[in-house]
C-alpha positions in Angstrom: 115.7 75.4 63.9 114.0 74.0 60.6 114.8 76.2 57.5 113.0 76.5 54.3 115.7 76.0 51.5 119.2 74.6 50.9 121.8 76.6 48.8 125.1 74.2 47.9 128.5 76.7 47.1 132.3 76.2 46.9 134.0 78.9 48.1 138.0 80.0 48.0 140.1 82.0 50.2 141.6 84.1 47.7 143.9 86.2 50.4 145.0 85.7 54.4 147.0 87.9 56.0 147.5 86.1 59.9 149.2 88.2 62.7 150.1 87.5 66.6 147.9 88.9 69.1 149.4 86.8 71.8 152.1 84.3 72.3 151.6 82.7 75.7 155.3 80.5 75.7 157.2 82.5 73.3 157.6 79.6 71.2 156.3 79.0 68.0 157.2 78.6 64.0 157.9 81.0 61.6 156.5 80.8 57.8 157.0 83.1 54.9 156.2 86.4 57.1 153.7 85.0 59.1 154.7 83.8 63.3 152.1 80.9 64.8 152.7 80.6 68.7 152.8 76.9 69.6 150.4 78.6 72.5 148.9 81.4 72.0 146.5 83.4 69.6 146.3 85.0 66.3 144.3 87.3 64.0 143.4 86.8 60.5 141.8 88.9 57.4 140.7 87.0 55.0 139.1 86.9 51.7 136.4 84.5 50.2 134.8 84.4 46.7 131.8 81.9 46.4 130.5 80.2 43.2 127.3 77.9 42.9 123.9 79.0 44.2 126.0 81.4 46.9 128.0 83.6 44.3 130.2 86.5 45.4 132.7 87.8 47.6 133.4 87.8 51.6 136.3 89.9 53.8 136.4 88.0 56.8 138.8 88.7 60.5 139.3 85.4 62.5 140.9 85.0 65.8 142.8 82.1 66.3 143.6 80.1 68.8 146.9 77.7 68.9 147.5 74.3 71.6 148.5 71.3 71.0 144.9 69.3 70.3 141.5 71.3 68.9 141.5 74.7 69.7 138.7 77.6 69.1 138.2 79.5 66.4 136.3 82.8 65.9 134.7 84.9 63.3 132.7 87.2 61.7 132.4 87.5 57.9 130.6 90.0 55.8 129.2 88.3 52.4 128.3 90.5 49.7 126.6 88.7 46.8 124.1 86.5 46.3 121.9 83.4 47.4 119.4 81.4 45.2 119.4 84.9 43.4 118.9 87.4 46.2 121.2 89.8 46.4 122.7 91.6 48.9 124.9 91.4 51.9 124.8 89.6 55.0 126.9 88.5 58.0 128.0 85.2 59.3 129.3 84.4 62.7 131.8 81.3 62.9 132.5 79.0 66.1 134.4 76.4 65.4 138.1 74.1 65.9 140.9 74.0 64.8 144.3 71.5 64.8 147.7 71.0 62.4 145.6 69.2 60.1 141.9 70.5 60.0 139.1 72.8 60.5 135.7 72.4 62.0 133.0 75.1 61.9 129.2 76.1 62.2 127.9 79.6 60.9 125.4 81.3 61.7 123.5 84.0 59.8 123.6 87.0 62.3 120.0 88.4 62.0 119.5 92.5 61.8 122.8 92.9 59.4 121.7 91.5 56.5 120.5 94.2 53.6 118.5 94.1 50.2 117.2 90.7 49.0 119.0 89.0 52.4 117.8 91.5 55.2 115.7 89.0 56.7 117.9 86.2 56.2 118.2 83.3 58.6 120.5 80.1 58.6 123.4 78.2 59.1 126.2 76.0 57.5 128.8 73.8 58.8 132.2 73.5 57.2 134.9 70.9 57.5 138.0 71.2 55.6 140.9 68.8 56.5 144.1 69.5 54.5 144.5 72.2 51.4 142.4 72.0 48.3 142.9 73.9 45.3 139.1 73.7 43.9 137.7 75.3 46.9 135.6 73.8 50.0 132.0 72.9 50.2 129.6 74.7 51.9 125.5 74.1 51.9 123.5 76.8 54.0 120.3 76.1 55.4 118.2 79.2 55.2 115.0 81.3 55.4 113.7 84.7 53.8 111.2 86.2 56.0 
């Protein structure tokens, strides 16, 4: 799908709380409090804020899976904020991969759950972060009002 406007952002996670859901070998690692199966899957909720044209904040719940080479991830985050100046709040769906040393992903605006100045919002972003940054991670949506 073509969209109308671009809207460049950096956002950071600001908190992650990951917990098993399912550990297919009983094997895994153990860091801080957290468990990640070698095999298996977890959940995450997360927390984003965003600064550029895409200002504001996001609570996000992941599930994640864990094998040895790419494996899925899956998400929904609710942003509340706003884009090129519209405010209000909208929700993203995330497909995307996963290994030890990166992270693909596309988003999608899910239409009908937006409200205020992004109710009829429609787009989509994809993010690739490989390794930790302390200044955030790029993202540019592609989007249309109306």
């Amino acid at each position: 799908m073509t969209y109308q406007h671009k809207a460049a952002a950096r956002f950071n996670v600001t908190a992650w709380s990951e917990h098993l859901v399912v550990d297919i070998d009983g094997e895994g690692r153990k860091a801080g409090d957290a468990y990640y199966p070698n095999r298996g899957i977890t959940r995450a909720e997360v927390q984003y804020t965003y600064t550029g044209e895409i200002e504001g904040t996001s609570t996000l719940t992941y599930l994640i899976a864990y094998k040895a080479d790419a494996a899925p991830i899956l998400c929904f985050e609710r942003f509340e904020g706003s884009i090129a100046g519209h405010e209000g709040t909208c929700v993203f769906q995330h497909t995307g991969s996963q290994d030890k040393t990166s992270v693909s992903a596309h988003l999608q605006v899910v239409p009908g759950m937006g409200t205020g100045g992004l109710e009829t919002l429609r787009g989509e972003a994809d993010v690739s972060i490989a390794g930790h940054s302390d200044n955030g991670y790029e993202l540019t949506l592609t989007y249309s009002l109306g």
